[in-house]
Structure formats: C-alpha cells, structure tokens
DRENVEXRO-871394 format. One record per residue: x, y, z of N, C-alpha, C in turn. Coordinates in steps of 0.1 Angstrom, whole numbers, plus 5000, padded with zeros to 4 digits. Atoms other than C-alpha are relative to their C-alpha. Last residue first. Example, Ala and Ser with C-alpha at 12.3 -4.5 7.8 and 13.67 -1.06 7.14 Angstrom:
499149895000513749895071499250115008
500949885000512349555078500950125000
***
This chain:
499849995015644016186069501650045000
499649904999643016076105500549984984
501249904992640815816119500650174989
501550055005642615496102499150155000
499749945012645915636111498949964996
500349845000644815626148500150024985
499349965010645015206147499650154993
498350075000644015096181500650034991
499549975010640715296189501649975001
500050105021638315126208500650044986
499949925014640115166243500149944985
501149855001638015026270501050144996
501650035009639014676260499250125006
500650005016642414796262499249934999
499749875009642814916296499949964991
500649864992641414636317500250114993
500750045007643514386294499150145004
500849994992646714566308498549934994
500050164997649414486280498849995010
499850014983649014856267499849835000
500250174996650214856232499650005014
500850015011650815266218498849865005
499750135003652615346252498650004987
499950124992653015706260499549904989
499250034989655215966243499749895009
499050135004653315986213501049995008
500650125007650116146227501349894998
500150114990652216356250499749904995
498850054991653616556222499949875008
500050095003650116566208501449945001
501150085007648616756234500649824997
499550074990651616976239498949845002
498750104995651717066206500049965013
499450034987647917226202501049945008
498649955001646617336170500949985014
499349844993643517306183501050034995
501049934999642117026163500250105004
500449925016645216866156498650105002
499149925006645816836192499950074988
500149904995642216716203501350124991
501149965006642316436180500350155004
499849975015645816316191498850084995
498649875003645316376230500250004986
500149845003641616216226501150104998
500749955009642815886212500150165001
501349984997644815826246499950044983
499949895012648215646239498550064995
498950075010648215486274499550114990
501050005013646915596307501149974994
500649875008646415396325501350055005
499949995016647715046333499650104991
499149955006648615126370500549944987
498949884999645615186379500850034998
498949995011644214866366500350184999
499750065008641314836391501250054993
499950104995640715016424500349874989
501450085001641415316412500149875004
499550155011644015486431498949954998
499650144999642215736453500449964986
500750164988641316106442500949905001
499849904987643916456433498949885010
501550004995645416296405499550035014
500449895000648816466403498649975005
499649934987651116126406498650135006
501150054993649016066368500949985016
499350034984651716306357498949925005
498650025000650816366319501049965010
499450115009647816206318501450004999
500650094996646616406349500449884988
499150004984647616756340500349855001
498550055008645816656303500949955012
499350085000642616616322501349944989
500250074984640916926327501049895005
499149894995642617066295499749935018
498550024998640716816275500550045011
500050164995637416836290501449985000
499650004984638117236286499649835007
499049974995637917166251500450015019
499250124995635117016251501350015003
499750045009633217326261500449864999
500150115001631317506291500649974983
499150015002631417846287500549875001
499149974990628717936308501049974999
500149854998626618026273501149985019
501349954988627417686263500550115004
499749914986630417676235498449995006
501350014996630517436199500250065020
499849924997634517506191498350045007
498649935000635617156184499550135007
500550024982631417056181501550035010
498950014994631717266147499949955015
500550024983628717286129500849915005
501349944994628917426096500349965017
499749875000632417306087499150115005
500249985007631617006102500450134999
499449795004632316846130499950014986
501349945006630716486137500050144995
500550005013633616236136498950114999
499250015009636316466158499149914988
499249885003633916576181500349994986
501249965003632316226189500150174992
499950095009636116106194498550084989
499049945008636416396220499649944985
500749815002633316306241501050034987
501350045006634715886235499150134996
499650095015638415936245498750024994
499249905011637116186271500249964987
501149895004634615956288500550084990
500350025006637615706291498750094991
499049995005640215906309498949964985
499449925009637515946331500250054989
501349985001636315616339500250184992
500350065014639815546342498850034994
498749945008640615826367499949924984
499949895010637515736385500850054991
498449975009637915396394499650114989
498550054995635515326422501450014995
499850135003632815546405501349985009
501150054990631715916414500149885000
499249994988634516066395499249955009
498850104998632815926364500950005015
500050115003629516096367500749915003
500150034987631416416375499349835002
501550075000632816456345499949935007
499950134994635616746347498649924995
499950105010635716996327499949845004
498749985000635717306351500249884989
499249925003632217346346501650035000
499649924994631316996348500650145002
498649954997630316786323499750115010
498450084995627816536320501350045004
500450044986624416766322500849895003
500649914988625217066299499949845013
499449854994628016936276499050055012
498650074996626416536268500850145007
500450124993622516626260501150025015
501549974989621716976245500449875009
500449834998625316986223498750015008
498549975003626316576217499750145012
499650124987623016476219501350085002
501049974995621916736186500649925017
499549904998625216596171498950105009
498450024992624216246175500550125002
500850004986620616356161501249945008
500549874991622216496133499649955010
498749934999624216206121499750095009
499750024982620815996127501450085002
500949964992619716216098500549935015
499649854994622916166080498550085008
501249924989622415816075500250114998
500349905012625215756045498650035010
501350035009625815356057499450144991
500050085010629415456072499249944992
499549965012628215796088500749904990
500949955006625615596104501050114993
500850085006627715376121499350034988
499250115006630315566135498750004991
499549905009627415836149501349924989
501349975009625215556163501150074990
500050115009628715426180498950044988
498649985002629615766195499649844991
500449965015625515756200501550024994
501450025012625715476225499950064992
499750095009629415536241498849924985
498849945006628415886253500349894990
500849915013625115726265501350044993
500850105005627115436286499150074988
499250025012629915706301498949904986
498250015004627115856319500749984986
499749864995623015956324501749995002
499650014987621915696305500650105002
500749874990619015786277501049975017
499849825006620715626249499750075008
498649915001621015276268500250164994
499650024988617715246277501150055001
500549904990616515316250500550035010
499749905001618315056232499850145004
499149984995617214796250500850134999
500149964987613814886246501449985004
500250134998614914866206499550055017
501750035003614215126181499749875009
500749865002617915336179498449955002
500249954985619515016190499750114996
500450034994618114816162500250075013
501549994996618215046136499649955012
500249854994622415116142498250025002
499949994984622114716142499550124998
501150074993620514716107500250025017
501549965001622314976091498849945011
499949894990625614816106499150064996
500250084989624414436085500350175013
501050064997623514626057500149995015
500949874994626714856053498449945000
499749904991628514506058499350105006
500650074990626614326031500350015015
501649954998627114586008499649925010
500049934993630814546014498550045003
499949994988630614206007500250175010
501250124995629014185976500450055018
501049894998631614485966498849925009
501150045010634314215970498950115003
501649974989637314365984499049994994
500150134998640514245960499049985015
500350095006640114485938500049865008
499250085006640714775965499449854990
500049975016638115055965501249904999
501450075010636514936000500750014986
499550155009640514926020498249994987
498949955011640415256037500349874988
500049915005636415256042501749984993
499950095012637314906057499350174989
498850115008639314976081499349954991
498749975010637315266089500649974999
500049995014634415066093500850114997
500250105016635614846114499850074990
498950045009636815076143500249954985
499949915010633315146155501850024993
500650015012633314786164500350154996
498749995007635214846199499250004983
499249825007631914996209501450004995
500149995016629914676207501150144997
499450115003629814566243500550044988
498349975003628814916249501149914998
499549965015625414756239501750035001
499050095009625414556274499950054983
498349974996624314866296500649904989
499249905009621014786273501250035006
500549884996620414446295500250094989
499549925004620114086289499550175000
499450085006618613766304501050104986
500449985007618013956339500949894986
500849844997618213886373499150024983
501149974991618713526377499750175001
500850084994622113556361498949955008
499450054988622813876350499249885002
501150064997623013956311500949935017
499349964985625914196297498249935012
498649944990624214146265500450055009
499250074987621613936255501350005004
501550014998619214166226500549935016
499250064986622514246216499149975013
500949934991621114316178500949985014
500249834999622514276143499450045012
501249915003623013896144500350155005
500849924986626513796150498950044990
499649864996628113566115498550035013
499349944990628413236113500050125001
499750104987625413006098501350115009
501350144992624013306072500449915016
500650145005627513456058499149965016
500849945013627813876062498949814999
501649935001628813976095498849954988
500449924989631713776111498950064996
500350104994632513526079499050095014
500850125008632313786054499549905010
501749924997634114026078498949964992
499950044982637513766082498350095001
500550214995636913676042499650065017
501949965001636914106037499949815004
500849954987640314096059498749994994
500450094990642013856040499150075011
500750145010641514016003499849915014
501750004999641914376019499549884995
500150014986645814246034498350055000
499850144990646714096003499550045014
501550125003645814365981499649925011
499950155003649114615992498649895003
500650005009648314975992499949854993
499350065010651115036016499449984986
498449925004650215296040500249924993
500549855005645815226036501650054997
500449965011646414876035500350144993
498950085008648414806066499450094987
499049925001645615036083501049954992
500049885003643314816072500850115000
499950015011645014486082499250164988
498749975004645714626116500049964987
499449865004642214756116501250004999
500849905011640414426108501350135000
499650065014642814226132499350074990
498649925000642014486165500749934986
499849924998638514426157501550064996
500849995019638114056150500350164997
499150085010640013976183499850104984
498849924998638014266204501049934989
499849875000634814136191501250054999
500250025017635713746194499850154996
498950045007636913816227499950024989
499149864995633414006241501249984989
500449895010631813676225500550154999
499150085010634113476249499350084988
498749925004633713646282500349984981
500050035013631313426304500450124990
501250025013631913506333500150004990
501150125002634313396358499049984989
499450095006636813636362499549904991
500350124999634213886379500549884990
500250085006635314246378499949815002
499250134998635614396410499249934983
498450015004634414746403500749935000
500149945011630714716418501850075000
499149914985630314426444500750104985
499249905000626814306426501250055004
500149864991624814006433501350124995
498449914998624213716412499450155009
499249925007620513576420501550035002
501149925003621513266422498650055008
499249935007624613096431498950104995
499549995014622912766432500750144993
499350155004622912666469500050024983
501450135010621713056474501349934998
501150074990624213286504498549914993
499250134992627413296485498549925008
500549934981625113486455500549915009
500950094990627213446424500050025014
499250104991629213746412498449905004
500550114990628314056392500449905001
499650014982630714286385498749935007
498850014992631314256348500049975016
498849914991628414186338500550025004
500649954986627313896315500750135003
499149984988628013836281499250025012
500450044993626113656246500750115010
498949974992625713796208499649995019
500349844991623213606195501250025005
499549885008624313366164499750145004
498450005002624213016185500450184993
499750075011620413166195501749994999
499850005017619413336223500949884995
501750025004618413276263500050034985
501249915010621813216271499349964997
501449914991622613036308499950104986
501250064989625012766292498950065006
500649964981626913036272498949894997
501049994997627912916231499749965014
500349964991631112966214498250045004
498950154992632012836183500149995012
501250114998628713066169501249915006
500649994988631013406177498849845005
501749965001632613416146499549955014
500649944987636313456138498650035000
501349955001638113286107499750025015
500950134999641713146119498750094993
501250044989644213426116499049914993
500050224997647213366091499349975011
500050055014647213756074499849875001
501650025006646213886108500049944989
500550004991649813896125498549884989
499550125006651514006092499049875007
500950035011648914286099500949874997
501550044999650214336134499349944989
500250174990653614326126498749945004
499750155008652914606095500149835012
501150045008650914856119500649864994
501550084990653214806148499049964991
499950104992656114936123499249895007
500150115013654515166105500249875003
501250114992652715376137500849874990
499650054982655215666138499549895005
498450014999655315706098500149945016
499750115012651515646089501549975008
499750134996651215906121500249844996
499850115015652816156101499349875014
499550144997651416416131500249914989
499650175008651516756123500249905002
499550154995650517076142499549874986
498449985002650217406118500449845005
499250074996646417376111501349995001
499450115008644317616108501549955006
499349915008643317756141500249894988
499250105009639817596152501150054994
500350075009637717886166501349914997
499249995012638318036201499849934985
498650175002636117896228500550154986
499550054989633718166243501049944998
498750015007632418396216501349925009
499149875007629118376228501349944999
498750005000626518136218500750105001
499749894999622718266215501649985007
500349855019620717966207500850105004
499550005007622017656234500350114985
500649945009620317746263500950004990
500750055014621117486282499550054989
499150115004623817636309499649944989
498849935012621617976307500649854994
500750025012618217716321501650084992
500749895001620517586346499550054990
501149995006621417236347499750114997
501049895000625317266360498849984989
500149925013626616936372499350165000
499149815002627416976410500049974984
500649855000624516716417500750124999
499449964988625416416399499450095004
499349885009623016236376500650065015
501249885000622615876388500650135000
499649954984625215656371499050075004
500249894998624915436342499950005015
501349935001626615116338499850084998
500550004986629814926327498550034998
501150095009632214876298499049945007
500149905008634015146319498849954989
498649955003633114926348499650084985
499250115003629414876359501450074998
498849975003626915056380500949864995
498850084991623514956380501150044993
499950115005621115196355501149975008
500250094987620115496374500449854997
499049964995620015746349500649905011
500050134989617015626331501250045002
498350015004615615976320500349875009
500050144986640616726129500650055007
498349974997640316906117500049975019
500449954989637016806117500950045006
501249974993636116666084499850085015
500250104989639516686069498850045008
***
C-alpha cells in the first residue's frame, strides 16, 4: 500500500475560497526550515494492525448510488452558458462565492465582497456539473471495484467520454474563468480549487481501466485531457497564483497536481508536490501545536480547518513512499502531520469543545466522515481515529459541507 496508508494575500473566500495573509504565530525560523538533519521526532509508521473492510461498511451506499448513475443523463458543462463569461461554451465558468452586487451602482457593478456569506445568486452551474459528474464516476467505480460487474465501467467511460474526451461537449483543460468577479475580474487562480472534487476521477477509473467494457481510446483520452490541465496550472498566471497562496488554496493546488500526475505517470511533478508538501505546507501553514493558523483567521474557522486537514493528510496518504515518508516526515521543532491530526481529533469528536465562535456558515453540518480520520488511522495504527471515522455521517445533506469534501467513495483511496 503506497502509504499505509509570495501572493499570500489573495481575497478571502470560503473553503472553495481564497488565500489568507501569512499569520504571525506560524513558526519561520531558519531550525523550523531546515529540513536536512531530522531528528527522531515522529515515530515511524507501525505495521499495520488497524483494519477497515471499508468495501463491507460502504456496500450499501456504494451499490444505491451506482444504481443511481446507471440512468444518468450525459453531463457536460456546454448546456450551460453564464451571461457575463468572457470564454467559450466549453470554458469552465463561476464567480465567487462572496461577492455580491454593489447596492450603491444602478448596475450592480463592481461586486463587492462581505467574506463568508455566500452569494445564492451566482452563477453555479459548471461547479454542479463537476460535483454531479464526480460523485456518479466514483459511485460507479467503487461499484466496480467490490463487484467486478461491466455495467457500471461501460456507463461510466460514456459519462467521461462525453465530459473530457468528445470535441463539442467536453470542459477544456484550463479554468482560465473561474471564480470570476463581476466588474473586477473575468477569472481568478482562487478559481482552480473549483476542480478539486475531480481528484476523485481517476481513481474511479484506475479501479475500472482493465475492465472490457472501458475503451482504452477513452482512457488515453482521459490521461491526455489531466496531463494537459495538470500543464496548464503548473504554466499558467493563473496557476501561479494559486500554487504560491499562503492557505487552504495552495494545499488544494498541488493535492490536485499530485492526483493528477500520479494518474498520467509524471513523477517529476510527484516530487515537486512532495518538495511543497515538506519546505512549503509544515513550516509556514502549521502551527506548532497543529493547528493552521491561516484557517483560524477566517469567519468559519472550524470548517476551514477541518478542511486543510482532509487535503494536508490526503497529500500524505498519495505521496508516501517507502523512501520518503510524509506520515512520519518531522521539522527539527517537531512539527508533523500528525500532530495536525491530534490537534483536531478533540474537536471532531465533541465539536461542543471548540474553543472559537460558531462558524458563521454550516456549522452545524460539520463534521462528517472526514477522509483524514481514515487515512490518518491506518497510517498510525491508530483505533481511535478510525473508530470515529465510521461513527459520523458518510452523506452529509449540508451542501456547504460536501462541496468541500472531495472524497465520497474512501474504498477507491484504499486497498
């Protein structure tokens, strides 16, 4: 099992948000970054005693869901086309979350900011198509992977045929006009994390490529079409932008690089996600106690949080190696990921305990069946972990909560 398993300043958004400016109780110090001379700080990786069947604890949801997907409509983002975008029927389109037309212009323009209040209003519908296409891919992949049954890789390569591969409907490779403010701008890099439910896809369809009824045509036209994005935000100004933010927004930028690029066989950008990971994301996002200060500096820190972890952890669990272990990877002040966990298990398991305000959003839709408590568990050996994992809610009904969690079907992730 592979892992037994500066523009800092960018306007604040929700989890699928902005960048923050860098806090000041991170620790920079030159020890905190000296990453050559490791001491024996974290414990190593025990083998593994904890067990999750989660095939067994998920079978249910997985099969209703995949019956679900077996008599979905095709999904492509050209049936939908924003009045204020500056691209093409086959660009991906959104605004951001928390901007709002201006009361004080006769047209609303510029939008203005009130940061945490999502804005009902905007345009939304490419986001949909994403999350739709998403959460259908991986319940038909996971389906696949426990049963082994055809039918559910024969409808899902049509539903990613139509979405990535065929000419007139499928998203171009770029987001060139995402999370775009009216009268300000006609798309930002905060708007890649549009895309982060996608790292889902390709392990629904890694568990489904060797079925007969997955056309090879189509999967090459797949590891094309994420070759091509992972180039475009690795080489784009938007992309810059986003790689270099000083929050949740970088974390989610190479967490998708690092997806991406171990499904096409990169392994150079592999390293430079793990490189990020270890000099970037532990010295100047986390906090010596584990916290990430970043997040607690937002109107809904607990979510902002909850979500950093999912996504630090996640980054963990694809990039570890037997060589180079980000599970047990330590800064000289002891700084780890582990202690991200441990910061905020307290707090998943009694959210009562948190010690700031109610977030001002869907506070009481967190937390739900967090990613990182499963990853983490197995990775430590750590029952309490993944105890909790399957104690809370697999489905959150909260929208707010599940479009800023991109992992819905865990058996996918896990061997």
């Amino acid at each position: 099992m592979k892992s037994q398993n500066v523009i800092a300043a960018l306007l604040g958004f929700c989890l699928l948000g902005a960048a923050l400016p860098v806090a000041a109780d991170v620790t920079n110090s030159p020890a905190a970054l000296d990453t050559t001379n490791q001491p024996a700080a974290a414990p190593a990786a025990a083998p593994a005693t904890v067990s999750v069947d989660v095939a067994a604890i998920d079978r249910e949801r997985i099969l209703r869901a995949a019956r679900e997907a077996l008599s979905l409509d095709p999904i492509t983002i050209t049936k939908y086309h924003a009045k204020l975008a500056e691209g093409g029927p086959n660009d991906f389109y959104s605004n951001g979350d928390y901007w709002w037309p201006n009361p004080a212009t006769p047209n609303g323009l510029p939008y203005i900011k009130r940061d945490g209040e999502t804005n009902p209003n905007n345009f939304n519908d490419h986001r949909k198509c994403i999350w739709q296409l998403k959460d259908n891919i991986a319940a038909l992949g996971a389906a696949y992977k426990i049963t082994g049954e055809n039918r559910y890789a024969a409808v899902a390569a049509e539903l990613l045929k139509v979405f990535f591969v065929d000419p007139e409907t499928r998203m171009n490779p770029s987001l060139q006009y995402a999370q775009a403010v009216p009268g300000v701008s006609p798309g930002r890099g905060t708007g890649i994390i549009d895309t982060l439910h996608l790292i889902e896809i390709p392990k629904a369809v890694e568990a489904m490529q060797h079925s007969p009824s997955f056309p090879p045509e189509v999967l090459a036209g797949l590891k094309k079409w994420f070759a091509d994005y992972t180039y475009w935000m690795l080489n784009s100004q938007n992309g810059d932008e986003e790689a270099e933010a000083g929050n949740n927004h970088a974390v989610a930028f190479w967490l998708q690089v690092a997806v991406f690029s171990e499904f096409t066989g990169n392994q150079e950008d592999m390293d430079k996600c793990r490189r990020r990971f270890k000099e970037v994301f532990l010295p100047s996002q986390m906090n010596p106690d584990g916290s990430f200060p970043h997040e607690l500096a937002r109107t809904k820190p607990y979510g902002y949080s909850i979500f950093q972890l999912d996504n630090m952890v996640t980054l963990a669990h694809v990039l570890s190696t037997t060589n180079d272990d980000l599970w047990t990877f330590t800064l000289q002040d002891g700084r780890n990921i582990r202690k991200a966990v441990d910061f905020m298990y307290p707090y998943l398991e009694d959210k009562s305990k948190w010690p700031k305000k109610p977030d001002v959003q869907a506070w009481e839709g967190w937390p739900s069946r967090q990613p990182s408590l499963l990853f983490a568990g197995l990775a430590y050996n750590e029952p309490k972990y993944t105890d909790l994992w399957k104690k809370l809610s697999p489905d959150p009904t909260n929208e707010e909560v599940r479009r800023n969690i991109a992992i819905t079907q865990p058996v996918l992730w896990v061997k």
